[in-house]
C-alpha positions as CSV (number, residue, x, y, z in Angstrom):
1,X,-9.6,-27.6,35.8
2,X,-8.2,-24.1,37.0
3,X,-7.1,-22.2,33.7
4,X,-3.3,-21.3,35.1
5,X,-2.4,-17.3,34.7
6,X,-0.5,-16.5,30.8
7,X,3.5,-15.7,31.7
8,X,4.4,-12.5,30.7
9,X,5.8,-12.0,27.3
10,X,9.5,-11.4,27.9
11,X,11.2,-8.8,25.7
12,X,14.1,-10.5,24.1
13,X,18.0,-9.3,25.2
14,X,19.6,-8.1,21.8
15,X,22.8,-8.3,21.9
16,X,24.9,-6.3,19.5
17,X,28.3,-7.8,18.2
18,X,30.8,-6.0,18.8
19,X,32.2,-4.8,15.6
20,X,28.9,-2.9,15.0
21,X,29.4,-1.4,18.5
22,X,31.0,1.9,16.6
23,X,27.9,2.2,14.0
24,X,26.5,5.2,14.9
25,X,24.2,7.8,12.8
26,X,21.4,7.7,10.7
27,X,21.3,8.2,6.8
28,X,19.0,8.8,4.1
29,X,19.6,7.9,0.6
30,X,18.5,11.1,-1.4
31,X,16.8,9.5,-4.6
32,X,17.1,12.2,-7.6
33,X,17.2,11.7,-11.2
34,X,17.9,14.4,-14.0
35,X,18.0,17.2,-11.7
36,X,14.7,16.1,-9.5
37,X,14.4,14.6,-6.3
38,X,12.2,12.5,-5.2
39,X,10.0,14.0,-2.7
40,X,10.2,11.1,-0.3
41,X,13.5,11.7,0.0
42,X,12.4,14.7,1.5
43,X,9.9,13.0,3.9
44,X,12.8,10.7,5.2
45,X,14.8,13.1,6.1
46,X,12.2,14.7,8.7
47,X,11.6,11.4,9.7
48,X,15.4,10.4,10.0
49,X,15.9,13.6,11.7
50,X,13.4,12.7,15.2
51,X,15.5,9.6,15.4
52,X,18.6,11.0,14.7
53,X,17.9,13.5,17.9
54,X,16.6,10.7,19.6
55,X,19.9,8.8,19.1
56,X,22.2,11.6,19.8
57,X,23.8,11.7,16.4
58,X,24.4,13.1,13.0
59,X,21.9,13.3,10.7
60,X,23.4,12.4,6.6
61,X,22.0,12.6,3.4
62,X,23.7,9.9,0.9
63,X,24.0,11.9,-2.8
64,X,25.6,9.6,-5.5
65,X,25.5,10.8,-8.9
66,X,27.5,12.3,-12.1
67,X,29.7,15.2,-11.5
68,X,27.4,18.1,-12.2
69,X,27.6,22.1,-10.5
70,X,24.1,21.5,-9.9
71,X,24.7,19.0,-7.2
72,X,25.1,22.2,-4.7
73,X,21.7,23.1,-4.7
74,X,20.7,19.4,-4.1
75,X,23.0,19.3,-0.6
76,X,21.7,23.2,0.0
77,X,17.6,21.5,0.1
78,X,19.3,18.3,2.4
79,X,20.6,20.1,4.8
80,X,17.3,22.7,4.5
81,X,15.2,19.5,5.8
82,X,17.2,18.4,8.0
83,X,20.7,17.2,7.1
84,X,24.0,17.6,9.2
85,X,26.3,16.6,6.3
86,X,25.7,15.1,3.2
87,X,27.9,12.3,2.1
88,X,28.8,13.4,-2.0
89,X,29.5,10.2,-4.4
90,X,30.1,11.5,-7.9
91,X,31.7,9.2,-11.1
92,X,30.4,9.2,-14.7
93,X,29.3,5.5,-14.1
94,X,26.7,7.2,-11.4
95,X,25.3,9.0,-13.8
96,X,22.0,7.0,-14.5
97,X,20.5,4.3,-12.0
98,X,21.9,1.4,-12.3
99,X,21.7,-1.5,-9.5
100,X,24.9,-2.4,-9.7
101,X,27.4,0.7,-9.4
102,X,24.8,2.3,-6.7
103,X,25.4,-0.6,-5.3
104,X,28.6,-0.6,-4.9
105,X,28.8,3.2,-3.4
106,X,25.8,2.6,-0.9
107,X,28.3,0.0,-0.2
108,X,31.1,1.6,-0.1
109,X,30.5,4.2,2.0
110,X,28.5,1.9,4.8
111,X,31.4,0.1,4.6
112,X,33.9,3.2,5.3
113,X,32.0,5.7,7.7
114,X,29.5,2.4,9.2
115,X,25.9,4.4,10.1
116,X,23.3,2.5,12.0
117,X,20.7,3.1,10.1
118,X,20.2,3.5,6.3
119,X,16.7,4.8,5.2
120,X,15.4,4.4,1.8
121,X,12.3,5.7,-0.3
122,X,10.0,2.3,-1.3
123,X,10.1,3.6,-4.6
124,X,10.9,1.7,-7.5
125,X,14.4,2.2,-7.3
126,X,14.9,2.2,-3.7
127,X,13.2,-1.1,-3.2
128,X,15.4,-2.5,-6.1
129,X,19.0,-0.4,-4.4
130,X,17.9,-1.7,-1.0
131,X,17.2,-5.4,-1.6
132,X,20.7,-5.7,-3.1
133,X,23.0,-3.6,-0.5
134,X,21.3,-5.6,2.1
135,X,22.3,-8.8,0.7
136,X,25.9,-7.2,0.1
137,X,25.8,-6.2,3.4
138,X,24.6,-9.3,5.0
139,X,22.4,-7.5,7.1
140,X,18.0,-7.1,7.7
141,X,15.9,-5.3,5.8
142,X,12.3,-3.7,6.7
143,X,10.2,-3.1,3.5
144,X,7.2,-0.9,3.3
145,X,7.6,0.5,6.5
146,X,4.3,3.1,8.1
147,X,6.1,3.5,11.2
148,X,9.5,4.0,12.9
149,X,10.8,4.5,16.5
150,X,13.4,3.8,18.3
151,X,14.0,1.8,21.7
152,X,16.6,3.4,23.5
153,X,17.6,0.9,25.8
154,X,19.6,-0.8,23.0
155,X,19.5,1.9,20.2
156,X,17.4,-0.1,18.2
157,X,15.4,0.7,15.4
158,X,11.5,-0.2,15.4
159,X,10.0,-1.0,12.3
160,X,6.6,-1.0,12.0
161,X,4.4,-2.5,9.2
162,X,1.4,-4.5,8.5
163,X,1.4,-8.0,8.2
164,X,-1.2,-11.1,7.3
165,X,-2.9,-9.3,4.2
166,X,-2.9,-6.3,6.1
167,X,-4.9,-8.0,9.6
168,X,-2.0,-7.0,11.7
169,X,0.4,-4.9,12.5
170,X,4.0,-6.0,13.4
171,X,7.2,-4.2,14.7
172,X,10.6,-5.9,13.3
173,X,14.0,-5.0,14.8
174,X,16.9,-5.8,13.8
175,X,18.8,-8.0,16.5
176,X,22.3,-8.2,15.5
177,X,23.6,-6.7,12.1
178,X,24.3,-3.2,11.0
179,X,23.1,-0.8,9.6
180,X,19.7,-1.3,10.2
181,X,17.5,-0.6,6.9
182,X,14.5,0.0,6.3
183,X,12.1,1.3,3.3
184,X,9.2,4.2,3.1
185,X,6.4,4.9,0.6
186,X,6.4,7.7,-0.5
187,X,3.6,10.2,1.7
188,X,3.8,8.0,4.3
189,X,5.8,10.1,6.6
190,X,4.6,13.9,6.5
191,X,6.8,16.2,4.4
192,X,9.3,18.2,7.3
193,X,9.4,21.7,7.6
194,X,12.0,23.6,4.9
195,X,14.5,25.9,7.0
196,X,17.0,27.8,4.1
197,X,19.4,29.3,7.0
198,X,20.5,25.8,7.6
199,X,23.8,24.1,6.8
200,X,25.8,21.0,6.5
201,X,29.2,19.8,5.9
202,X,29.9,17.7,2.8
203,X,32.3,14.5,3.1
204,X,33.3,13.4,-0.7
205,X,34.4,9.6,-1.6
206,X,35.6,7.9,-4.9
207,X,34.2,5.3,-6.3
208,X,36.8,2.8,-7.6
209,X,34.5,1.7,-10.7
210,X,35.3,0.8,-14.1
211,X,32.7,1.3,-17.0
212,X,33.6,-2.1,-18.6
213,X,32.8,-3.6,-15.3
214,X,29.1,-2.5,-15.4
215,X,27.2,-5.7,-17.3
216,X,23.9,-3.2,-17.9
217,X,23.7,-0.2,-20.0
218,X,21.0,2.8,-20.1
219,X,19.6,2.9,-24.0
220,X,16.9,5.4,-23.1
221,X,15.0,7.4,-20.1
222,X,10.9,7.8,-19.7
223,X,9.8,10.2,-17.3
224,X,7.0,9.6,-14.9
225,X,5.1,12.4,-16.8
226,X,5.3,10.9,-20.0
227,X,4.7,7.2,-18.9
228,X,0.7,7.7,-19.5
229,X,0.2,6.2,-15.6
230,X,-1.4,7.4,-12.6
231,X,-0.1,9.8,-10.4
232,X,-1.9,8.6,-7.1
233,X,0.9,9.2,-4.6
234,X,0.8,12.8,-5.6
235,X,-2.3,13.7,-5.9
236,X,-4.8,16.5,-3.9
237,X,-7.5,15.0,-4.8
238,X,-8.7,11.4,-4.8
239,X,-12.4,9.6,-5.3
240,X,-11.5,6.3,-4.9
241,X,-14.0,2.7,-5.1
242,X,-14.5,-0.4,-3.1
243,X,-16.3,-3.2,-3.8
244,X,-19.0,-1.7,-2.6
245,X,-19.4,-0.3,-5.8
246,X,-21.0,-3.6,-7.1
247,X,-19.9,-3.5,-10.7
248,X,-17.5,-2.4,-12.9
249,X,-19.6,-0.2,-14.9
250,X,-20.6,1.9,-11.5
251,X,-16.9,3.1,-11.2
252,X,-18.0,5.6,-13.9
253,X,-19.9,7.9,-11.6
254,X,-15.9,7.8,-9.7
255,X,-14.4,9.1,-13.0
256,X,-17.2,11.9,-13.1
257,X,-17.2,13.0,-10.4
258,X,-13.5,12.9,-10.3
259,X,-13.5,15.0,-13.5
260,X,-15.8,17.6,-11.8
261,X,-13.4,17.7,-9.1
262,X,-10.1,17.7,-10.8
263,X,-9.2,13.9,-9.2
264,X,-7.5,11.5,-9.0
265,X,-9.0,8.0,-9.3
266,X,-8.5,5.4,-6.1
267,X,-9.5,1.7,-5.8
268,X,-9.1,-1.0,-2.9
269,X,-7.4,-3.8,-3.2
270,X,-10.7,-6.4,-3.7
271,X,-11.7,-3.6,-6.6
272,X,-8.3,-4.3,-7.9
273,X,-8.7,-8.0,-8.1
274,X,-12.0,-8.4,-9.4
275,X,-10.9,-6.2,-12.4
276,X,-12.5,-2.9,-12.0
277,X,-9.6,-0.7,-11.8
278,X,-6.0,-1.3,-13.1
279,X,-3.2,-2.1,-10.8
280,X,-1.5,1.4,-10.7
281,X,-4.8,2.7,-9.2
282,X,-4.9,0.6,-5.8
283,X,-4.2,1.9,-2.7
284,X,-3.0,0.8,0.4
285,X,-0.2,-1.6,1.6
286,X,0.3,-4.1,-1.1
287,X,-0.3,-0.5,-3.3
288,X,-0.1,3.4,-3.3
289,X,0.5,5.1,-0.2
290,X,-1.6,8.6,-0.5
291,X,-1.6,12.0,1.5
292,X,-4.0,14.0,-0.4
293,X,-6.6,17.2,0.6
294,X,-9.3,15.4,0.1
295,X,-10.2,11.6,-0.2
296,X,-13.3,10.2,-0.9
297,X,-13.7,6.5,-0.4
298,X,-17.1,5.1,-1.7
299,X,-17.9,1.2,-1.0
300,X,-14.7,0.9,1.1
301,X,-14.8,-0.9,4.2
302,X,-11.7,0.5,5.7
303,X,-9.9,-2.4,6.5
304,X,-6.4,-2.1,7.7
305,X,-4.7,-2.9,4.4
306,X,-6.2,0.0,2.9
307,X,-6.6,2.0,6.1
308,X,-2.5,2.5,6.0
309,X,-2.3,3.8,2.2
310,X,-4.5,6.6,3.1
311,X,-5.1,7.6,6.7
312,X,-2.5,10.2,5.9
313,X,-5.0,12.3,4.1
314,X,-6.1,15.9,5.0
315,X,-9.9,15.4,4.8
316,X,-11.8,12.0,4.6
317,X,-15.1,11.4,3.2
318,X,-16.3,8.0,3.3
319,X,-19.6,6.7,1.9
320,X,-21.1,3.5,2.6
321,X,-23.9,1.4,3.6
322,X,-23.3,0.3,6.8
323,X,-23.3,2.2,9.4
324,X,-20.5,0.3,11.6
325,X,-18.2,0.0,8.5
326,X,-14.3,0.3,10.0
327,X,-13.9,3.4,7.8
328,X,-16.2,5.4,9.6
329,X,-13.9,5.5,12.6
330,X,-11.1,7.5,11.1
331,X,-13.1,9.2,8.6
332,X,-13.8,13.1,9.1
333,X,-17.0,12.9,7.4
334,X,-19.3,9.8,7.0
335,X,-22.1,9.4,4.7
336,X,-24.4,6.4,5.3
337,X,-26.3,5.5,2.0
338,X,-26.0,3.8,-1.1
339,X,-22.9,5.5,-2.7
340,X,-24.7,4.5,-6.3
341,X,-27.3,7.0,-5.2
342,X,-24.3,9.8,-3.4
343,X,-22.1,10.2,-6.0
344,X,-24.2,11.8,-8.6
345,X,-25.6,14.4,-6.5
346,X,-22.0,15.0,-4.7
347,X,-20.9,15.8,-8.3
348,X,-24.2,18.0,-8.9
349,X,-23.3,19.8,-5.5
350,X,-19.6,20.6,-6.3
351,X,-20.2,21.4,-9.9
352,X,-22.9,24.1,-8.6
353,X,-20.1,25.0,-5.9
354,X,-17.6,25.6,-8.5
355,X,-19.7,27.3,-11.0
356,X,-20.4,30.0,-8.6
357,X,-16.8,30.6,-7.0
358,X,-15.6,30.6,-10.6
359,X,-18.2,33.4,-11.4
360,X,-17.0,35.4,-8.4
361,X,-13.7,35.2,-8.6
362,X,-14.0,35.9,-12.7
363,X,-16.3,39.2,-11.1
364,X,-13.4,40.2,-9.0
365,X,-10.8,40.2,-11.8
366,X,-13.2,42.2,-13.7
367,X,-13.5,45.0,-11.0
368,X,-9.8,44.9,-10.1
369,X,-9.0,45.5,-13.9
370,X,-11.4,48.0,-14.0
371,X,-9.9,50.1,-11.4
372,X,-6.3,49.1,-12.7
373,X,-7.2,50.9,-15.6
Protein backbone atom coordinates (compact mmCIF):
# COMPACT_ATOMS: atom_id res chain seq x y z
CA UNK A 1 0.00 0.00 0.00
CA UNK A 2 1.50 3.41 -1.24
CA UNK A 3 1.62 5.84 1.93
CA UNK A 4 -0.26 8.95 0.04
CA UNK A 5 1.72 12.48 0.40
CA UNK A 6 0.46 14.69 3.95
CA UNK A 7 -1.80 17.92 2.49
CA UNK A 8 -0.33 20.98 3.42
CA UNK A 9 -1.42 22.48 6.59
CA UNK A 10 -3.62 25.49 5.53
CA UNK A 11 -3.27 28.65 7.50
CA UNK A 12 -6.70 29.57 8.63
CA UNK A 13 -8.54 32.97 6.99
CA UNK A 14 -9.32 35.17 10.19
CA UNK A 15 -11.72 37.22 9.56
CA UNK A 16 -12.18 40.35 11.72
CA UNK A 17 -15.77 41.70 12.46
CA UNK A 18 -16.24 44.68 11.53
CA UNK A 19 -16.91 46.73 14.48
CA UNK A 20 -13.26 45.85 15.70
CA UNK A 21 -12.13 47.05 12.13
CA UNK A 22 -11.27 50.65 13.90
CA UNK A 23 -9.19 49.00 16.90
CA UNK A 24 -6.00 50.10 16.34
CA UNK A 25 -2.83 50.69 18.83
CA UNK A 26 -1.15 48.77 21.28
CA UNK A 27 -1.26 49.42 25.20
CA UNK A 28 0.52 48.48 28.20
CA UNK A 29 -1.01 48.51 31.61
CA UNK A 30 1.75 50.35 33.76
CA UNK A 31 1.44 48.23 37.21
CA UNK A 32 2.65 50.64 40.16
CA UNK A 33 1.79 50.63 43.69
CA UNK A 34 2.91 53.29 46.42
CA UNK A 35 4.97 55.27 44.27
CA UNK A 36 6.84 52.00 42.52
CA UNK A 37 6.44 50.47 39.30
CA UNK A 38 6.70 47.29 38.48
CA UNK A 39 9.69 46.73 36.40
CA UNK A 40 7.80 44.57 33.91
CA UNK A 41 5.92 47.24 33.14
CA UNK A 42 8.88 48.49 31.97
CA UNK A 43 9.81 45.37 29.90
CA UNK A 44 6.35 45.58 28.11
CA UNK A 45 6.76 48.61 26.98
CA UNK A 46 9.99 47.85 24.87
CA UNK A 47 8.31 44.89 23.80
CA UNK A 48 4.91 46.75 22.96
CA UNK A 49 7.02 49.29 21.28
CA UNK A 50 8.56 46.60 18.22
CA UNK A 51 5.00 45.78 17.57
CA UNK A 52 3.63 48.98 17.90
CA UNK A 53 6.22 50.12 14.92
CA UNK A 54 5.47 46.95 13.28
CA UNK A 55 1.71 47.92 13.23
CA UNK A 56 2.11 51.42 12.30
CA UNK A 57 0.62 52.87 15.40
CA UNK A 58 0.71 54.57 18.79
CA UNK A 59 2.32 53.22 21.38
CA UNK A 60 0.15 53.93 25.17
CA UNK A 61 0.85 53.36 28.54
CA UNK A 62 -2.53 52.82 30.73
CA UNK A 63 -1.83 54.76 34.38
CA UNK A 64 -4.88 54.36 36.79
CA UNK A 65 -4.43 55.44 40.20
CA UNK A 66 -5.28 58.16 43.09
CA UNK A 67 -4.68 61.74 42.22
CA UNK A 68 -1.14 62.30 43.35
CA UNK A 69 1.63 65.19 41.82
CA UNK A 70 3.76 62.37 41.67
CA UNK A 71 2.00 60.74 38.90
CA UNK A 72 4.17 63.13 36.41
CA UNK A 73 7.31 61.49 36.90
CA UNK A 74 5.53 58.01 36.38
CA UNK A 75 4.22 59.30 32.62
CA UNK A 76 7.92 61.21 32.25
CA UNK A 77 9.68 57.11 32.73
CA UNK A 78 6.60 55.81 30.09
CA UNK A 79 7.24 57.79 27.64
CA UNK A 80 11.33 57.43 28.47
CA UNK A 81 10.78 53.61 27.42
CA UNK A 82 8.89 53.99 24.91
CA UNK A 83 5.39 55.53 25.24
CA UNK A 84 3.63 57.89 22.69
CA UNK A 85 0.91 58.95 25.20
CA UNK A 86 -0.13 57.78 28.34
CA UNK A 87 -3.70 57.32 29.01
CA UNK A 88 -4.15 59.06 32.90
CA UNK A 89 -7.15 57.34 35.15
CA UNK A 90 -7.08 59.05 38.54
CA UNK A 91 -10.26 58.71 41.38
CA UNK A 92 -9.78 58.12 45.17
CA UNK A 93 -11.46 54.62 44.64
CA UNK A 94 -8.08 53.84 42.40
CA UNK A 95 -6.10 54.44 45.00
CA UNK A 96 -5.21 50.72 46.09
CA UNK A 97 -5.74 47.55 43.78
CA UNK A 98 -8.72 46.48 43.85
CA UNK A 99 -10.19 44.00 40.94
CA UNK A 100 -13.17 45.54 40.73
CA UNK A 101 -12.77 49.41 40.09
CA UNK A 102 -9.49 48.61 37.82
CA UNK A 103 -11.74 46.78 36.29
CA UNK A 104 -13.99 48.94 35.48
CA UNK A 105 -11.31 51.70 34.08
CA UNK A 106 -9.25 49.11 31.98
CA UNK A 107 -12.79 48.82 30.82
CA UNK A 108 -13.61 51.92 30.43
CA UNK A 109 -11.14 53.24 28.52
CA UNK A 110 -10.94 49.90 25.96
CA UNK A 111 -14.25 50.65 25.70
CA UNK A 112 -13.91 54.56 24.69
CA UNK A 113 -10.44 54.87 22.65
CA UNK A 114 -10.75 50.62 21.47
CA UNK A 115 -6.71 49.53 21.13
CA UNK A 116 -5.98 46.25 19.59
CA UNK A 117 -3.95 45.06 21.91
CA UNK A 118 -3.76 45.29 25.71
CA UNK A 119 -0.44 43.99 27.32
CA UNK A 120 -0.23 43.10 30.91
CA UNK A 121 2.56 42.07 33.48
CA UNK A 122 1.79 38.09 34.70
CA UNK A 123 2.21 39.36 38.00
CA UNK A 124 -0.05 38.82 40.66
CA UNK A 125 -2.24 41.49 40.02
CA UNK A 126 -2.14 41.57 36.33
CA UNK A 127 -3.10 37.98 36.05
CA UNK A 128 -6.03 38.69 38.52
CA UNK A 129 -6.91 42.47 36.34
CA UNK A 130 -6.57 40.59 33.12
CA UNK A 131 -8.70 37.50 33.68
CA UNK A 132 -11.57 39.75 34.70
CA UNK A 133 -11.47 42.62 31.80
CA UNK A 134 -11.28 39.80 29.43
CA UNK A 135 -14.35 38.26 30.63
CA UNK A 136 -15.97 41.98 30.74
CA UNK A 137 -14.76 42.27 27.52
CA UNK A 138 -15.80 39.11 26.02
CA UNK A 139 -12.75 38.80 24.26
CA UNK A 140 -9.25 36.02 24.31
CA UNK A 141 -6.72 36.06 26.55
CA UNK A 142 -3.00 34.64 26.25
CA UNK A 143 -1.45 33.94 29.77
CA UNK A 144 2.16 33.52 30.50
CA UNK A 145 3.23 34.55 27.30
CA UNK A 146 7.59 33.98 26.22
CA UNK A 147 6.97 35.29 22.94
CA UNK A 148 5.12 37.85 20.77
CA UNK A 149 4.97 38.79 17.01
CA UNK A 150 2.87 39.91 14.82
CA UNK A 151 1.48 38.61 11.35
CA UNK A 152 0.94 41.44 9.19
CA UNK A 153 -1.20 40.10 6.77
CA UNK A 154 -4.14 40.41 9.15
CA UNK A 155 -2.58 42.53 12.05
CA UNK A 156 -2.70 39.81 14.31
CA UNK A 157 -1.01 39.26 17.31
CA UNK A 158 1.13 35.91 17.86
CA UNK A 159 1.23 34.66 21.19
CA UNK A 160 3.60 32.30 21.98
CA UNK A 161 3.80 29.91 25.04
CA UNK A 162 4.57 26.48 26.06
CA UNK A 163 2.03 23.98 26.30
CA UNK A 164 1.68 19.99 27.46
CA UNK A 165 3.76 20.46 30.79
CA UNK A 166 6.04 22.40 29.04
CA UNK A 167 6.71 19.56 25.77
CA UNK A 168 5.67 22.11 23.36
CA UNK A 169 5.43 25.24 22.29
CA UNK A 170 2.23 26.77 20.79
CA UNK A 171 1.33 30.16 19.07
CA UNK A 172 -2.43 31.43 19.90
CA UNK A 173 -4.04 34.20 17.94
CA UNK A 174 -6.84 35.74 18.52
CA UNK A 175 -9.40 35.18 15.51
CA UNK A 176 -12.13 37.56 16.02
CA UNK A 177 -12.47 39.80 19.24
CA UNK A 178 -10.62 42.87 20.25
CA UNK A 179 -8.36 43.86 21.89
CA UNK A 180 -6.18 41.11 21.80
CA UNK A 181 -4.57 40.48 25.40
CA UNK A 182 -2.06 38.84 26.49
CA UNK A 183 0.19 38.45 29.84
CA UNK A 184 4.19 38.60 30.54
CA UNK A 185 6.36 37.34 33.46
CA UNK A 186 8.21 39.48 34.59
CA UNK A 187 12.17 39.26 32.85
CA UNK A 188 10.85 37.58 30.19
CA UNK A 189 11.15 40.25 27.70
CA UNK A 190 14.58 42.22 28.15
CA UNK A 191 14.30 45.55 29.97
CA UNK A 192 14.32 48.46 26.78
CA UNK A 193 16.64 51.06 26.50
CA UNK A 194 15.74 54.47 28.87
CA UNK A 195 15.80 57.68 26.54
CA UNK A 196 14.99 60.99 29.10
CA UNK A 197 14.63 63.45 25.87
CA UNK A 198 11.53 61.56 25.07
CA UNK A 199 7.94 62.67 25.33
CA UNK A 200 4.31 61.83 25.22
CA UNK A 201 0.99 63.37 25.25
CA UNK A 202 -1.39 62.51 28.14
CA UNK A 203 -5.22 61.82 27.38
CA UNK A 204 -7.23 62.04 31.02
CA UNK A 205 -10.66 60.10 31.58
CA UNK A 206 -13.16 59.89 34.66
CA UNK A 207 -14.09 57.15 36.20
CA UNK A 208 -17.86 57.23 37.05
CA UNK A 209 -17.33 55.10 40.34
CA UNK A 210 -18.95 55.25 43.57
CA UNK A 211 -17.11 54.08 46.89
CA UNK A 212 -20.34 52.41 48.20
CA UNK A 213 -20.31 50.51 45.01
CA UNK A 214 -16.94 48.78 45.73
CA UNK A 215 -17.98 45.29 47.74
CA UNK A 216 -14.04 44.97 48.93
CA UNK A 217 -12.08 47.12 51.09
CA UNK A 218 -8.11 47.41 51.72
CA UNK A 219 -7.53 46.89 55.72
CA UNK A 220 -3.71 46.80 55.33
CA UNK A 221 -0.63 46.74 52.71
CA UNK A 222 2.67 44.19 52.93
CA UNK A 223 5.36 45.01 50.74
CA UNK A 224 7.23 42.41 48.84
CA UNK A 225 10.30 43.33 51.04
CA UNK A 226 8.67 42.66 54.12
CA UNK A 227 6.73 39.41 53.01
CA UNK A 228 9.86 37.08 54.20
CA UNK A 229 9.66 35.43 50.37
CA UNK A 230 12.05 34.89 47.72
CA UNK A 231 13.01 37.41 45.42
CA UNK A 232 13.85 35.01 42.40
CA UNK A 233 12.63 37.20 39.46
CA UNK A 234 15.03 39.80 40.60
CA UNK A 235 17.82 38.34 41.41
CA UNK A 236 21.75 38.50 39.85
CA UNK A 237 22.57 35.65 41.13
CA UNK A 238 20.96 32.20 41.15
CA UNK A 239 22.31 28.41 42.12
CA UNK A 240 19.46 26.63 41.48
CA UNK A 241 18.73 22.32 41.96
CA UNK A 242 17.25 19.60 40.02
CA UNK A 243 16.54 16.33 40.91
CA UNK A 244 19.63 15.43 40.16
CA UNK A 245 20.50 16.53 43.43
CA UNK A 246 19.17 13.09 44.79
CA UNK A 247 18.03 14.16 48.20
CA UNK A 248 16.73 16.85 50.10
CA UNK A 249 19.56 17.10 52.38
CA UNK A 250 22.14 17.77 49.24
CA UNK A 251 20.38 21.13 48.51
CA UNK A 252 22.51 22.41 51.35
CA UNK A 253 25.78 22.56 49.39
CA UNK A 254 23.00 25.10 46.97
CA UNK A 255 22.48 27.27 50.02
CA UNK A 256 26.31 27.43 50.67
CA UNK A 257 27.45 28.09 48.03
CA UNK A 258 24.79 30.47 47.31
CA UNK A 259 25.81 32.29 50.53
CA UNK A 260 29.43 32.48 49.34
CA UNK A 261 28.18 33.90 46.26
CA UNK A 262 25.51 36.32 47.45
CA UNK A 263 22.49 34.10 45.70
CA UNK A 264 19.70 33.45 45.17
CA UNK A 265 18.34 29.90 45.58
CA UNK A 266 16.56 28.15 42.29
CA UNK A 267 14.81 24.73 41.99
CA UNK A 268 12.96 22.81 39.00
CA UNK A 269 9.81 21.88 39.00
CA UNK A 270 10.35 17.86 39.81
CA UNK A 271 12.55 19.43 42.93
CA UNK A 272 9.52 21.35 43.71
CA UNK A 273 7.23 18.36 43.87
CA UNK A 274 9.23 15.96 45.60
CA UNK A 275 9.48 18.55 48.51
CA UNK A 276 12.95 19.79 48.42
CA UNK A 277 12.47 23.40 47.90
CA UNK A 278 9.28 25.48 48.59
CA UNK A 279 7.06 26.64 45.96
CA UNK A 280 8.21 30.35 45.70
CA UNK A 281 11.63 28.94 44.73
CA UNK A 282 10.71 27.09 41.29
CA UNK A 283 11.51 28.18 38.18
CA UNK A 284 10.33 27.98 34.90
CA UNK A 285 6.74 28.08 33.20
CA UNK A 286 4.41 26.80 35.74
CA UNK A 287 7.04 29.16 38.08
CA UNK A 288 9.52 32.16 38.23
CA UNK A 289 10.60 33.55 35.08
CA UNK A 290 14.49 34.73 35.82
CA UNK A 291 17.06 36.98 33.90
CA UNK A 292 19.99 36.98 36.17
CA UNK A 293 24.16 37.44 35.69
CA UNK A 294 24.77 34.36 36.51
CA UNK A 295 22.71 30.97 36.83
CA UNK A 296 23.89 27.88 37.93
CA UNK A 297 21.75 24.83 37.46
CA UNK A 298 23.04 21.62 39.14
CA UNK A 299 21.01 18.19 38.48
CA UNK A 300 18.82 20.05 35.93
CA UNK A 301 18.07 18.40 32.82
CA UNK A 302 16.98 21.39 30.90
CA UNK A 303 13.81 20.44 29.76
CA UNK A 304 11.67 22.96 28.04
CA UNK A 305 9.44 23.80 31.07
CA UNK A 306 12.31 24.98 32.88
CA UNK A 307 14.40 25.97 29.80
CA UNK A 308 11.81 29.06 29.28
CA UNK A 309 12.06 30.45 33.04
CA UNK A 310 15.66 30.91 32.56
CA UNK A 311 17.21 30.98 29.12
CA UNK A 312 17.06 34.70 29.60
CA UNK A 313 20.08 34.65 31.84
CA UNK A 314 23.48 36.46 31.18
CA UNK A 315 25.80 33.58 31.90
CA UNK A 316 24.78 29.82 32.32
CA UNK A 317 26.59 27.24 34.22
CA UNK A 318 25.05 23.89 34.12
CA UNK A 319 26.39 20.81 36.02
CA UNK A 320 25.34 17.37 35.43
CA UNK A 321 26.08 13.87 34.81
CA UNK A 322 25.23 13.23 31.49
CA UNK A 323 26.88 14.46 29.03
CA UNK A 324 23.84 14.81 26.35
CA UNK A 325 21.65 16.41 29.07
CA UNK A 326 19.27 19.11 27.01
CA UNK A 327 20.84 21.84 29.21
CA UNK A 328 24.08 21.59 27.90
CA UNK A 329 22.84 22.94 24.59
CA UNK A 330 22.01 26.45 25.64
CA UNK A 331 24.35 26.53 28.47
CA UNK A 332 27.60 28.86 28.25
CA UNK A 333 29.53 26.68 30.38
CA UNK A 334 28.89 22.86 31.03
CA UNK A 335 30.42 20.83 33.66
CA UNK A 336 30.09 17.03 33.33
CA UNK A 337 30.37 15.32 36.80
CA UNK A 338 28.63 14.59 39.86
CA UNK A 339 27.36 18.03 40.99
CA UNK A 340 27.54 16.40 44.80
CA UNK A 341 31.24 16.37 44.15
CA UNK A 342 31.21 20.26 42.02
CA UNK A 343 29.57 22.25 44.31
CA UNK A 344 31.93 22.22 47.19
CA UNK A 345 34.95 23.00 45.38
CA UNK A 346 33.02 25.72 43.10
CA UNK A 347 32.26 27.36 46.51
CA UNK A 348 36.10 26.77 47.64
CA UNK A 349 37.07 28.39 44.25
CA UNK A 350 34.88 31.58 44.45
CA UNK A 351 35.47 32.04 48.14
CA UNK A 352 39.44 32.06 47.36
CA UNK A 353 38.38 34.38 44.34
CA UNK A 354 36.61 36.76 46.48
CA UNK A 355 38.99 36.74 49.32
CA UNK A 356 41.69 38.06 47.17
CA UNK A 357 39.68 40.75 45.09
CA UNK A 358 38.38 41.95 48.40
CA UNK A 359 42.09 42.21 49.76
CA UNK A 360 42.98 44.21 46.59
CA UNK A 361 40.44 46.43 46.34
CA UNK A 362 40.59 47.01 50.41
CA UNK A 363 44.75 47.74 49.31
CA UNK A 364 43.59 50.30 46.80
CA UNK A 365 41.35 52.27 49.24
CA UNK A 366 44.25 52.22 51.53
CA UNK A 367 46.72 53.77 48.97
CA UNK A 368 44.15 56.24 47.55
CA UNK A 369 43.44 57.51 51.16
CA UNK A 370 46.87 57.71 51.71
CA UNK A 371 47.54 60.02 48.92
CA UNK A 372 44.18 61.92 49.73
CA UNK A 373 45.66 62.83 52.70
Amino acid sequence: MTDLPAKPVKKPKRVLPERFVPYKGVWVFIEHEHGHVHPVSWELLGKGRELADKLGVDLAGVLIGAPDPKINALIDDAAAYGADLCYLMQDQVLHDYRNQPYTAAITTLVNTYQPEILLLGATTQGRDLAGSVATTRLTGLTADCTGLEIDLSDRSLLSSRPTFGGSLMCTIVNLATRPQMATVRPRVMPMPTRDPSRKCRVIEHPLELAEDKIVTKVTSFIPDSKADKPQLAFADYIVAGGRGMAKPENFDLLFNLAKTLGAEIGASRPAVHAGWADNERQVGQSGKTVRPKLYIAAGISGAVQHRVGMEGADVIAAINVDANAPIFQFSNYALIGNALEILPALQTAFARRLARTRARLAAESATNGKENA
